[in-house]
C-alpha positions in Angstrom: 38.3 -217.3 95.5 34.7 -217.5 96.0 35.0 -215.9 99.4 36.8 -213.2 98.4 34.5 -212.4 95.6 31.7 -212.6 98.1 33.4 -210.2 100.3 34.0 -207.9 97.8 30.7 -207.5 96.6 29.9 -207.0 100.3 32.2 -204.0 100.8 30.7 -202.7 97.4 27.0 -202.7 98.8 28.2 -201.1 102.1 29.8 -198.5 100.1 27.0 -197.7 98.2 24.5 -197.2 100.9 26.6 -195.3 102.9 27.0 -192.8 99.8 23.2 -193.4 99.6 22.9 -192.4 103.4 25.3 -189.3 102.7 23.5 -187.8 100.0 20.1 -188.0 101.9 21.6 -186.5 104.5 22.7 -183.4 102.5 19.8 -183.2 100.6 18.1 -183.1 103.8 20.7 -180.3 105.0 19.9 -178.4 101.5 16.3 -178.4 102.0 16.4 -177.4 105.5 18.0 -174.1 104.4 15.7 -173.2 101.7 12.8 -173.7 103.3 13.9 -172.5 107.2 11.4 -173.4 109.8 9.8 -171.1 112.2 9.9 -173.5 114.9 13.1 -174.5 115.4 17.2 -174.5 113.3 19.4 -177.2 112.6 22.6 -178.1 110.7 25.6 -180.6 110.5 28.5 -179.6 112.4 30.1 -180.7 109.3 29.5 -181.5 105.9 32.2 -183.7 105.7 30.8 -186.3 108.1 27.3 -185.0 108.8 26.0 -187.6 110.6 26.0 -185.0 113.8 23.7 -182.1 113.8 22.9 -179.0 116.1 19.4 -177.6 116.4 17.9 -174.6 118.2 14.4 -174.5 118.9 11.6 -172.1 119.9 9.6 -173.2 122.4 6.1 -173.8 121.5 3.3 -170.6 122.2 0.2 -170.6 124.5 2.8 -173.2 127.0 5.0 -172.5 129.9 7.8 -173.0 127.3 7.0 -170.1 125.5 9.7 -167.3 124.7 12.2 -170.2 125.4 15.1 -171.3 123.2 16.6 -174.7 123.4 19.4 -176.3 122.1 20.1 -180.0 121.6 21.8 -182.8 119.5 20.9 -185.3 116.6 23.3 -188.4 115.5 22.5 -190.3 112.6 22.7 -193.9 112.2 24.7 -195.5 109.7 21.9 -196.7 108.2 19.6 -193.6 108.2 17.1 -192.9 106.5 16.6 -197.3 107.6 16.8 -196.6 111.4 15.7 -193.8 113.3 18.0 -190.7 114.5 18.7 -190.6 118.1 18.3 -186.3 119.4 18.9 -184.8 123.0 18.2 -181.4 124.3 21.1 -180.0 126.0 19.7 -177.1 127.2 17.3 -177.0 130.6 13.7 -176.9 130.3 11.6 -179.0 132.4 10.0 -181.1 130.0 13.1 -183.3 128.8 16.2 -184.2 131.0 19.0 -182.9 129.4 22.1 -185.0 127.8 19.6 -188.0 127.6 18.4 -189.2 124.8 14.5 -188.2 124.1 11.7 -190.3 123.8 9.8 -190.1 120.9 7.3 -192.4 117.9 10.0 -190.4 115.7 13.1 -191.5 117.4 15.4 -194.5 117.9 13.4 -195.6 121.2 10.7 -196.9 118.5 12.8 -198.1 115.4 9.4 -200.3 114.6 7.5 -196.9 114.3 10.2 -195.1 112.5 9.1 -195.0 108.5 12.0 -193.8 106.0 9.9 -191.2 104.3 10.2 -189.2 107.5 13.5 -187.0 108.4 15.1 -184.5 110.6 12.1 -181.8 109.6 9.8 -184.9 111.2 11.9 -185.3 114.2 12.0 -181.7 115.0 8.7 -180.9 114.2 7.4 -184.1 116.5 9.9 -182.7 119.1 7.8 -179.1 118.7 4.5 -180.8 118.8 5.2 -182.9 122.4 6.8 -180.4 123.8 3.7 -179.2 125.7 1.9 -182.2 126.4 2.4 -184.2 129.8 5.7 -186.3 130.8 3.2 -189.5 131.4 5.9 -191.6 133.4 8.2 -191.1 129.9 11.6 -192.1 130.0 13.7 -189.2 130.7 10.7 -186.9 130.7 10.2 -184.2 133.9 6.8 -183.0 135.5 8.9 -179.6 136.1 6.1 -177.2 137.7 4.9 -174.1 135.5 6.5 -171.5 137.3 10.4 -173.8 137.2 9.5 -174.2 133.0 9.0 -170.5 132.6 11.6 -169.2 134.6 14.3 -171.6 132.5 12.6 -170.6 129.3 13.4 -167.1 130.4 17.3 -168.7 130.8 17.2 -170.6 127.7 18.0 -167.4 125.6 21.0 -166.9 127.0 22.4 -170.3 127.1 25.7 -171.2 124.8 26.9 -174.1 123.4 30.3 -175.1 123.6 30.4 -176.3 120.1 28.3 -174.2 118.3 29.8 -170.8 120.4 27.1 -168.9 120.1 24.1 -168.1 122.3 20.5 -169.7 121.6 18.9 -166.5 120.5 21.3 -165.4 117.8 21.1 -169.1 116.9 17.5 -168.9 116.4 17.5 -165.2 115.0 19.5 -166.4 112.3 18.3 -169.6 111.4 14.5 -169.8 111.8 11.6 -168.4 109.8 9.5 -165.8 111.1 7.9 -167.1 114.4 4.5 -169.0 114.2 1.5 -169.7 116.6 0.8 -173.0 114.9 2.6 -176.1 115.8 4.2 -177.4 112.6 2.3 -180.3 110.6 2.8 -183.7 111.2 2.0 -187.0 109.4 -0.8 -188.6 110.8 0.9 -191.1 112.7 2.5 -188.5 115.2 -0.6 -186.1 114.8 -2.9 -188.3 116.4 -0.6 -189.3 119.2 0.2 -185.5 119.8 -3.6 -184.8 119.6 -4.0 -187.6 122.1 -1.4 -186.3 124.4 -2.7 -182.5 124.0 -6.1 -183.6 125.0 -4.8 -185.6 128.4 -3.0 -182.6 128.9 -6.6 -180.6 128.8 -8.2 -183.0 131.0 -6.0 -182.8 133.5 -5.2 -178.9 133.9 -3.1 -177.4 136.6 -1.0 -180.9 137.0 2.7 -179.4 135.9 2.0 -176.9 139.1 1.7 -179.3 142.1 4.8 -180.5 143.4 3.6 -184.3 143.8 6.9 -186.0 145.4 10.4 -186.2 146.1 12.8 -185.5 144.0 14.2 -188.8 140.9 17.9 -190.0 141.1 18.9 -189.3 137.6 20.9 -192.4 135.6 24.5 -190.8 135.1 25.3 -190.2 131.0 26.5 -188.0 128.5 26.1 -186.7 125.7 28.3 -189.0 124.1 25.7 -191.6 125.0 23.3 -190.6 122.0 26.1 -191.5 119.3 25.1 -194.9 119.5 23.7 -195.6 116.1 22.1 -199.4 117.6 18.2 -198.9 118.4 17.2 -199.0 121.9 14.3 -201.1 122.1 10.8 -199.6 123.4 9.7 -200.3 127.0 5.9 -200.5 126.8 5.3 -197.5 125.4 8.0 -195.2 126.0 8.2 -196.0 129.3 11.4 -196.5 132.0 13.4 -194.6 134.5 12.5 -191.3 134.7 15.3 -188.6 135.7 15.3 -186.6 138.1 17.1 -183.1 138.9 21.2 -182.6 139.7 22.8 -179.5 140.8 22.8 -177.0 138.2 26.7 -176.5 136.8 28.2 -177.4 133.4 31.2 -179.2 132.7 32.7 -181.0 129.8 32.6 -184.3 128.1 35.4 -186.6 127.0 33.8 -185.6 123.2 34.0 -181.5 124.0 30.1 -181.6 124.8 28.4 -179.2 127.4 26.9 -181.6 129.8 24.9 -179.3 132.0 22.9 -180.9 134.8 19.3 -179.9 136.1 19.3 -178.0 138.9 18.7 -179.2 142.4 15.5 -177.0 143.1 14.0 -177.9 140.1 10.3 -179.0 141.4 9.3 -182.3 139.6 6.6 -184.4 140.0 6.5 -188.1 140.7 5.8 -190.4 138.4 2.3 -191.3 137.8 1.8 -194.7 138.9 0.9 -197.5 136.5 -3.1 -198.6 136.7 -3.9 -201.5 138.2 -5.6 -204.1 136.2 -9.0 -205.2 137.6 -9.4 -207.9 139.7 -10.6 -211.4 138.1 -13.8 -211.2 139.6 -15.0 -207.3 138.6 -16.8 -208.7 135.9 -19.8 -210.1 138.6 -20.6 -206.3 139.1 -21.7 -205.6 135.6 -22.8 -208.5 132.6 -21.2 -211.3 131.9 -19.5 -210.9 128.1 -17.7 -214.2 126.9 -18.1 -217.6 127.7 -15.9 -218.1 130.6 -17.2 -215.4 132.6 -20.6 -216.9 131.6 -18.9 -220.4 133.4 -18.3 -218.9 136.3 -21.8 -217.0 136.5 -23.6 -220.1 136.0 -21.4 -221.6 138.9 -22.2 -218.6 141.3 -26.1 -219.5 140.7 -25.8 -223.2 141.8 -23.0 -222.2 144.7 -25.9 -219.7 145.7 -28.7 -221.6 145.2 -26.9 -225.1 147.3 -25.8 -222.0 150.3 -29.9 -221.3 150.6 -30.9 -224.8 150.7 -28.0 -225.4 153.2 -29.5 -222.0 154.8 -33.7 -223.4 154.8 -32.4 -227.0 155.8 -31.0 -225.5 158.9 -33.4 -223.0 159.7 -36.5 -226.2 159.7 -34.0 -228.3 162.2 -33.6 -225.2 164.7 -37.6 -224.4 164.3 -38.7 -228.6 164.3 -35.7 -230.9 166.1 -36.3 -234.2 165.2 -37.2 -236.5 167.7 -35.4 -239.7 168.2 -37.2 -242.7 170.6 -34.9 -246.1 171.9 -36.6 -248.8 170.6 -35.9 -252.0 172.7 -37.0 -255.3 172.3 -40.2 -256.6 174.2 -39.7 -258.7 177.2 -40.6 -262.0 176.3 -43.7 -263.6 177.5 -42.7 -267.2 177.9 -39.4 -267.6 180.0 
């Protein structure tokens, strides 16, 4: 009896935060379309499960993704606003692979970063903000060159959605905001991360343009694959198998998806490798800083110090040979 009463309250709670879940969700939705963004669009493909939204987004200005419009997917959790939203582009653009879930501090690869106070405004805005800044060996990130990102931005426009049915730009026309040359705000947590990246990206100019390898065998997936409401764990800071590029067609999922594949020219770099640590003993060109490395200093002095003894010892045996005399007994006198 007590089991079932157990159970029931059980069923109750889950009840209650999936209404809970539901009506964040719309209140989300409600908010989105009073105050439209002039980034980027998004909506539920249904209000009566909207765990599954749409967006359209401009692509950021003063960036080779400028004048381009891209489409992509969010899914819920069950447990959002607890757990982070998983979101994939599904148009081409040379900064994300496309039909694979993104990589962001914002998104369910880092479900110990995510906070509940932030939403789908956060997620696209973050998505706006690291748009521009370098791939960095990201998981499915691409180091598509400048002249491959414009050219698809160009494209982007065009581009339709199989679900949605309509192309990119009336997407965006009707959706956003009048169009902005200021990246959205973020909270600090993703600003200074974006700063961080933007500032790499300064320091390092003219990178996207140099092809710098072979081409990366893409994992195969769809965009069914971002349903998944479980977390995927980070890998040391957002990092994993990059994709690489596939023949350019589109075809459909088992869900009704687009899942369009990167084109086989497509120009990508290779990922940067991963700096070496230095060697144990890198310490002896600079100043010893904690008590072990003093250790071994210390040891270095005597092993130095015992090599030039060794060294003077030898020298004064070349220079002075020691002279060794047979001394035998004297012949007796008396017989």
């Amino acid at each position: 009896m007590e089991a079932a009463h157990d159970s029931s309250r059980a069923g109750a709670a889950q009840h209650a935060s999936t209404a809970q879940s539901l009506a964040r969700i719309l209140r989300e939705h409600r908010d989105i379309q009073r105050n439209a963004s002039p980034h980027w669009t998004a909506a539920p493909l249904s209000l009566e499960e909207p765990r599954e939204w749409h967006f359209t987004l401009r692509g950021p200005p003063d960036s080779p993704f400028e004048g381009g419009m891209y489409h992509g997917r969010i899914v819920l959790p069950k447990n959002y606003p607890f757990a982070p939203p998983s979101l994939m582009l599904l148009t081409r653009n040379g900064r994300f692979d496309v039909n694979k879930k993104i990589c962001l501090s914002a998104s369910s690869h880092h479900p110990e970063l995510w906070q509940p106070a932030w939403g789908i405004r956060t997620l696209l805005d973050a998505l706006c903000a690291f748009f521009p800044t370098p791939a960095q060996g990201a998981l499915h990130a691409l180091e598509a060159s400048e002249k491959d990102r414009r050219q698809m931005a160009l494209e982007s426009a065009s581009w339709v959605c199989p679900v949605c049915k309509r192309p990119n730009r009336q997407l965006v026309e009707e959706g956003c905001a009048a169009p902005s040359n200021t990246l959205p705000e973020l909270p600090e947590q993703l600003k200074a991360q974006a700063l961080l990246a933007r500032n790499q990206s300064e320091q390092q100019p003219g990178k996207a343009d140099a092809v710098q390898g072979p081409l990366l065998t893409p994992q195969v997936g769809s965009p069914s694959d971002v349903g998944n409401s479980s977390a995927v764990p980070p890998s040391s800071s957002i990092r994993g198998t990059s994709s690489g590029n596939r023949v350019a067609n589109s075809s459909s999922s088992s869900d009704g998806h687009s899942v369009e594949r990167n084109p086989g020219g497509l120009s990508t770099g290779r990922r940067p490798a991963r700096p070496q640590a230095p060697p144990f003993w890198a310490f002896r060109l600079g100043s010893p800083s904690n008590r072990t490395e003093f250790l071994i200093a210390w040891a270095d002095l005597m092993l130095l110090l015992l090599l030039l003894a060794s060294l003077l010892l030898l020298g004064d045996l070349l220079l002075q040979p020691p002279k060794f005399s047979l001394l035998l007994p004297s012949p007796s006198l008396n017989r």
